[in-house]
N, C-alpha and C positions, 0 to 999 in steps of 0.2 A: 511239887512238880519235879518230877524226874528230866536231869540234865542228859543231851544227850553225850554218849560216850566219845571220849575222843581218840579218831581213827588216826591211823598211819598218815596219811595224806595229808591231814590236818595239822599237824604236827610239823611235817616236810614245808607247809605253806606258811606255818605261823613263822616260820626259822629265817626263812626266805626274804619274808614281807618285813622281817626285823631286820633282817640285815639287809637291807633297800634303805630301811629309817637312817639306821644308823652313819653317821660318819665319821673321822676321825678329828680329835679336839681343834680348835680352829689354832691352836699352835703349832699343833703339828701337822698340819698344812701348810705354815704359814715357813716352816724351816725346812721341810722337808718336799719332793719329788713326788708329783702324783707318782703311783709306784707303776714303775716301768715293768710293762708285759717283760716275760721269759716265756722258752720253752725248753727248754734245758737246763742240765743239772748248772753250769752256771754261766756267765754272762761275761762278756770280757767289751770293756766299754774303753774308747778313744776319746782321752781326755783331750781334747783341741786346744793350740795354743788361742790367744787374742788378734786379732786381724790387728792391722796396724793403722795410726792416723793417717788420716787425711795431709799431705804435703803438697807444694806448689806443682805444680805440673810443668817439667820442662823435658823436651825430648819425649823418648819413647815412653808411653804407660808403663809403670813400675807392677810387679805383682811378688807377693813375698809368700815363701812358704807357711803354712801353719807350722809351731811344733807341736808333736805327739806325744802323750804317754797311756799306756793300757793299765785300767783297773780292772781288776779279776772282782766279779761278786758272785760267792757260791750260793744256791737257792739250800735252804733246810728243811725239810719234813719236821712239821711241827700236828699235834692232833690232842683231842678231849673229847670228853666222852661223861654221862650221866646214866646210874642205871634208877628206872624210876617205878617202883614196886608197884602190881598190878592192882591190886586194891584202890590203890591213889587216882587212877586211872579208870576204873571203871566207877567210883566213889565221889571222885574230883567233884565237889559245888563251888569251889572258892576261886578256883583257875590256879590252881599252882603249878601246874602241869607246864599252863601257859607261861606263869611266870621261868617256872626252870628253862624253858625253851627260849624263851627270850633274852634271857642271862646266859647261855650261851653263844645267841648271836652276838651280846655287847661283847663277852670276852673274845672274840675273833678280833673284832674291833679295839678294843684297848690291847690285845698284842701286841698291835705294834710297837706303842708306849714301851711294852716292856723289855723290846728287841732294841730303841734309841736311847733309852737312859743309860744304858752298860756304856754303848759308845761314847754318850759324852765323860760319865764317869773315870773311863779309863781313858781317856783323849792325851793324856799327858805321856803317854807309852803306847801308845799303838800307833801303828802306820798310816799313814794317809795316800793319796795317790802318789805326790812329789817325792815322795821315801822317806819325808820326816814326821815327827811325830804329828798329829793332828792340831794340840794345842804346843809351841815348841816358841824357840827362838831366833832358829836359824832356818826359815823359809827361804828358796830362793830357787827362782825362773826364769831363764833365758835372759832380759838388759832389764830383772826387776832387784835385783840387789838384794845382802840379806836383811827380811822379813820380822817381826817376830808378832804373834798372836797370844804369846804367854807374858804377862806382865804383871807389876806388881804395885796395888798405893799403898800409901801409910796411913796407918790408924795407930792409935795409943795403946788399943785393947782392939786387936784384931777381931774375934769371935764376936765384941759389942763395939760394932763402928756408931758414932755417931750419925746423925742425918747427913751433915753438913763433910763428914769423912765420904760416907757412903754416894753423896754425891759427887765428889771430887771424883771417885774411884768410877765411876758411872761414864763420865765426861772426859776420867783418860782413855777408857776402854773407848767410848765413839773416837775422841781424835785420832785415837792407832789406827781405827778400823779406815776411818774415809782417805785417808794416807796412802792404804796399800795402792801399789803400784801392780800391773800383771805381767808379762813375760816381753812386754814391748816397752817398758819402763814406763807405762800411762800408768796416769790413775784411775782405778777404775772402778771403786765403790765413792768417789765424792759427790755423788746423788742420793745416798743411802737417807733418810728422813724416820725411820720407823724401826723400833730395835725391842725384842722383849727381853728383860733382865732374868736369867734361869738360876734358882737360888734353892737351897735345901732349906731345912724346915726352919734351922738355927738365924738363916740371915733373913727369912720371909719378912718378920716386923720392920727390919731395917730397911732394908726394900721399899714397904710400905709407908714408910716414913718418910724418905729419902723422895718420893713420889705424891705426896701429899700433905706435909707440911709447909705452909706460906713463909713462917720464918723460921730459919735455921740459925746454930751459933749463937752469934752474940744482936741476933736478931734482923741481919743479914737477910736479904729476898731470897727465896729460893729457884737460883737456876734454870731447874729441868720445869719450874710452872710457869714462870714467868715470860720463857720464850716461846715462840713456835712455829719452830725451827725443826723440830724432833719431835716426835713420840715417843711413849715406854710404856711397857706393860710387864707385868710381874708374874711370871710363871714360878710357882714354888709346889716342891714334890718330894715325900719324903724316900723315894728313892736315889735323892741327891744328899741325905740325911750325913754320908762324911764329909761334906763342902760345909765345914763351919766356918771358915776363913776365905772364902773363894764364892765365885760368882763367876756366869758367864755369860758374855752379851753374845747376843743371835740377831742379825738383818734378816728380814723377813721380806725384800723386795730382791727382783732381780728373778733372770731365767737357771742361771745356776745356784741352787742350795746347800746348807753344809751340809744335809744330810741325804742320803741315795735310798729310797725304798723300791723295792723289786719283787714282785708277784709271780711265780710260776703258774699257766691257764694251759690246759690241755691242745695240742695241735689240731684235735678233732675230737669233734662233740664228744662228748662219754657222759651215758647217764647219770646223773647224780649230782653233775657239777654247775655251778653256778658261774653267769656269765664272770665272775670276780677271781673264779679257781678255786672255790671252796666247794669241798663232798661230804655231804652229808647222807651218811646210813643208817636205818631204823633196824632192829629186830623188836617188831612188835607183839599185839596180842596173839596170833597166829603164829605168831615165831616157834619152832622146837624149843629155843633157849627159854621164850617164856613158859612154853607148858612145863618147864623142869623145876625154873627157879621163881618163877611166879614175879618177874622184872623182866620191863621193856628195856630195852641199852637206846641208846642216841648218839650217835658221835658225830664228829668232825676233824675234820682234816687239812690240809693244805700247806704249799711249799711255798716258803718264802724266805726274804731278809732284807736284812738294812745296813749301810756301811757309809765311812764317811763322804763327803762330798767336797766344794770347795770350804776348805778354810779360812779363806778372805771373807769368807762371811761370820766369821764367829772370833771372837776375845776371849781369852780367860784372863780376868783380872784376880789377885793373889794379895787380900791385905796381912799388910807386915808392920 
């Protein structure tokens, strides 16, 4: 039985209807901003200070300024493209067609991944809103004192922490975190309960150990099971592959994230684009280019980026 051939149109819908499936890994939703519409080349957002407590009420209603600071996020033209020989296409029984086309809906989708791993990677030297580094020592906002988000536990053999190390090093990073203070000198992550541990491939075991093992040491309860108080969850990637010694915790609650994602969508409809901001273009069988070279092209397209967020929500812990 002859398959029928697959058209222009079909192609367009399969692309479509995949990226409708598709979302982005529930971590990185869970740290990140649903991504804020753009229209423009880039975005300049007002980082709002914290309101301030609640105090007794004498005399006239008190009302207090916000403070301000503006983060710049420039949007990037990013794009792919597959060229898929006409043979394959008028031949196809297996769906491969389909598959190619679908694999390039997931890689829209896992971009972004590969737009937030750099940030947290280099968090120790880049900028964050406040002008210090993202992951640093010296945070510090309006009556909240200085900060620090970079810290360090002891291990014997840092690269092979122990369970019963890597727990220690776990439960420093939570107590720094619910600590911080914001620009009003409150505190304002001490409700935090739910934290995923971000670890490269070298610390993944320990992690897992550290999370799963009932007795630690010298046979000791373990901690992070025994309570529940907190959650943890282990996100390991070998794009964190030079964190042999390092680890970083992420709060996943709260309306502010550490990390900022932002979409550029069209001001006004434009063929091709998807309600999301992504254009996708065929030159198919009717194409010029295919009658020359005998390949349909496929591409995509779209602007976007990712940049840091608050840092009150993230630790880097540093075994030494």
């Amino acid at each position: 039985m002859t398959a029928p051939i697959i058209t222009e149109r079909s192609v367009i819908g399969m692309f479509y209807e995949r990226l409708q499936q598709n979302t982005a890994s529930s971590f990185l939703d869970a740290i990140t901003t649903t991504p804020f519409e753009s229209d423009q080349d880039s975005e300049n957002y007002a980082w709002l200070g914290m309101v301030p407590q609640m105090t007794a009420k004498r005399g006239e209603k008190k009302f207090s300024q916000l403070r301000t600071t503006e983060w710049e996020v420039k949007n990037v033209e990013y794009q792919g493209g597959i060229a898929l020989p006409k043979k394959h296409i008028i031949y196809d029984k297996t769906t491969q067609v389909q598959a190619r086309v679908n694999e390039l809906a997931d890689r829209t989708t896992a971009h972004w991944w590969s737009l937030i791993a750099p940030l947290i990677v280099n968090a120790e030297s880049a900028v964050c809103y406040d002008g210090q580094y993202f992951f640093d020592t010296d945070h510090s906002e309006g009556d909240s004192g200085a900060q620090s988000n970079d810290i360090t536990s002891a291990a014997a053999v840092p690269a092979n922490p122990t369970a019963a190390e890597m727990i220690k090093a776990i439960m420093a990073g939570v107590e720094k975190m619910i600590g911080y203070k914001d620009d009003r000198g409150e505190y304002v992550n001490e409700n935090l309960t739910e934290f995923y541990v971000v670890v490269g491939t070298g610390l993944m075991k320990h992690a897992l150990e550290a999370l799963t093992q009932t007795r630690v040491g010298g046979g000791d309860s373990n901690i992070l099971i025994e309570q529940d108080s907190f959650r943890f969850r282990v996100e390991a990637s070998p794009r964190l592959s030079g964190w042999t010694t390092k680890f970083a915790l992420f709060s996943t609650q709260g309306t502010q994230k550490p990390i900022i994602r932002q979409q550029r969508k069209p001001n006004n409809a434009a063929p091709g684009y998807s309600v999301d901001g992504m254009l996708m273009e065929t030159l198919w069988l009717d194409s010029e280019h295919c009658k020359k070279h005998d390949e349909c092209l496929v591409s995509v397209e779209t602007e976007r980026a990712a940049a840091y967020g608050d840092w009150k929500k993230a630790c880097l812990v540093t075994l030494t």
